[in-house]
C-alpha positions as CSV (number, residue, x, y, z in Angstrom):
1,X,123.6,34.4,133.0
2,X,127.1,33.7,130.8
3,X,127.5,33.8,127.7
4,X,126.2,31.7,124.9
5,X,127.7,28.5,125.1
6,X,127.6,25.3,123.8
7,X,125.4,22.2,125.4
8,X,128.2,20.1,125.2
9,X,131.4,20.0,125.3
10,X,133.4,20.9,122.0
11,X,136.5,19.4,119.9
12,X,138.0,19.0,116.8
13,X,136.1,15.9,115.3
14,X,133.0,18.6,115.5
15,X,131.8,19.8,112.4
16,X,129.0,22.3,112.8
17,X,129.9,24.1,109.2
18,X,128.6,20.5,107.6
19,X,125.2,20.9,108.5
20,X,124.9,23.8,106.2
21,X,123.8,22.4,103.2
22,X,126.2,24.8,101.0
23,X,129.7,23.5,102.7
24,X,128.8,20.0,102.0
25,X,127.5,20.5,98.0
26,X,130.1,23.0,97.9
27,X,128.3,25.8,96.8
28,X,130.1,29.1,97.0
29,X,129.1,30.8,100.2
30,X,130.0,34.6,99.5
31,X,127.0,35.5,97.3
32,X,125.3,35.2,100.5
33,X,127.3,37.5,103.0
34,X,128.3,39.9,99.5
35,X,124.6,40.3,99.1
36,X,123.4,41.8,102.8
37,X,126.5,43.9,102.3
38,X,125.3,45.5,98.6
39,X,121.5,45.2,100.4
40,X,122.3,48.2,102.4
41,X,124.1,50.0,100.1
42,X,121.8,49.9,97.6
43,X,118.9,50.8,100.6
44,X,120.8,53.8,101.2
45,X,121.3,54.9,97.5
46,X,117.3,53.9,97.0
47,X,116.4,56.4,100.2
48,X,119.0,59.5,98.6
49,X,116.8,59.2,95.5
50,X,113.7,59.3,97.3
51,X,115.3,62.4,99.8
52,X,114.1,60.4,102.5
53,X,117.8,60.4,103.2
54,X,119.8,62.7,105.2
55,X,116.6,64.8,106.3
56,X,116.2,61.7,108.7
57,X,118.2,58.8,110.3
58,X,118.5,56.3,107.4
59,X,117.2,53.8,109.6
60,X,113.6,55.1,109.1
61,X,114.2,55.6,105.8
62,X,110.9,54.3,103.6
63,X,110.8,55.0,99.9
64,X,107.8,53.0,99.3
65,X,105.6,54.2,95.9
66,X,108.5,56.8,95.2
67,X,108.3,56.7,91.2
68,X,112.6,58.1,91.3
69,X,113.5,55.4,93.8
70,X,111.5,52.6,91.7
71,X,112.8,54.2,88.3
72,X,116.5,53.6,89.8
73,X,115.7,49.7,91.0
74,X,113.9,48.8,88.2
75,X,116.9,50.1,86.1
76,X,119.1,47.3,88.0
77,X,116.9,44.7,88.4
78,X,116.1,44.8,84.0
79,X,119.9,44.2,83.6
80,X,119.9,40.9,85.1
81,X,122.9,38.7,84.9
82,X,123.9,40.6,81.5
83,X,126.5,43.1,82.9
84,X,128.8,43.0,85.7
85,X,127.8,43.6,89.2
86,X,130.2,46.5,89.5
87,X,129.2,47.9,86.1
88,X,125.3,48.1,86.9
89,X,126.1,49.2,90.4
90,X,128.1,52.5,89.2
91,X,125.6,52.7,86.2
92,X,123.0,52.5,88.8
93,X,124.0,54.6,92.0
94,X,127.3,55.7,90.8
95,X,129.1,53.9,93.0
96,X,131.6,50.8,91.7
97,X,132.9,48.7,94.8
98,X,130.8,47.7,98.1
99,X,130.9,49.7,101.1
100,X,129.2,48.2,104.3
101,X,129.0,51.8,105.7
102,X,125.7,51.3,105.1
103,X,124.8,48.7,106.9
104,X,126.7,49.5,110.0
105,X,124.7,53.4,109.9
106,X,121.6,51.4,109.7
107,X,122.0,49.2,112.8
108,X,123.9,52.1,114.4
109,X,121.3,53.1,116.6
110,X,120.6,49.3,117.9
111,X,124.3,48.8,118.5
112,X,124.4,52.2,120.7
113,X,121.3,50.8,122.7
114,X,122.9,47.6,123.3
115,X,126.0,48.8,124.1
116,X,124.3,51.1,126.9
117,X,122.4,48.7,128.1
118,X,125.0,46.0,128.3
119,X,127.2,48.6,130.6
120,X,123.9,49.7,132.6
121,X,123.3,45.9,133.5
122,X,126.8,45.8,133.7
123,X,127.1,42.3,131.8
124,X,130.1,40.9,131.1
125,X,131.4,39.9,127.3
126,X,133.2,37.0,126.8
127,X,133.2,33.2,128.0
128,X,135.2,32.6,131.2
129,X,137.6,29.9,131.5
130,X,135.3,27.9,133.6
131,X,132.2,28.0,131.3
132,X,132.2,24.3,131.2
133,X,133.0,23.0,134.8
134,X,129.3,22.5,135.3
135,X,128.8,19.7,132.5
């Protein structure tokens, strides 16, 4: 098996983005991608308040009914839309700009597995040049 490819053949007259229904209303994409980014970091903040984090791998973090960690998100959530984003984050985990090391130390552990495995199966990344002489 390739790579992921398309099932047809692909040009410029294409426009895959349009069937989003943000690009074509013109709605302002980077909430979306700024949010999964802040998710993580906030995650990781949540599971230092509840010490599940560094005694184990943050991916197995789980602050659930921990009064501290629920103290700290209810704190940000009751601000709303009334402060800025970077104001209630520093007031909240004293931090003030986004920082997706987070989010890549959670999926860490996945991305070591796949790597491995990809090099134990010995599967190649990438799309050759012929990817499309079968169509």
């Amino acid at each position: 098996m390739r790579s992921v490819i398309p099932p047809v053949i692909r040009d410029e007259m294409d426009f895959d983005a349009g069937s989003k229904y943000h690009v074509p209303n013109d709605y302002p994409y980077i909430a979306y991608f700024v949010s999964h980014i802040l998710q993580f970091q906030l995650y990781k903040a949540l599971c230092i308040t509840a010490k599940e984090y560094p005694a184990q791998p943050l991916h197995e973090c789980d602050f659930y009914q921990n009064q501290e960690a629920g103290a700290q998100l209810k704190k940000l959530l009751e601000a709303g839309s009334s402060k800025n984003w970077h104001v209630l984050l520093e007031e909240t985990i004293s931090e003030s700009k986004m920082d997706a090391s987070a989010i890549l130390e959670y999926f860490a552990p996945l991305h070591d597995y796949l790597r491995e495995y990809r090099a134990k199966i010995n599967y190649p990344i990438g799309w050759s040049k012929d990817a499309f002489e079968a169509m």
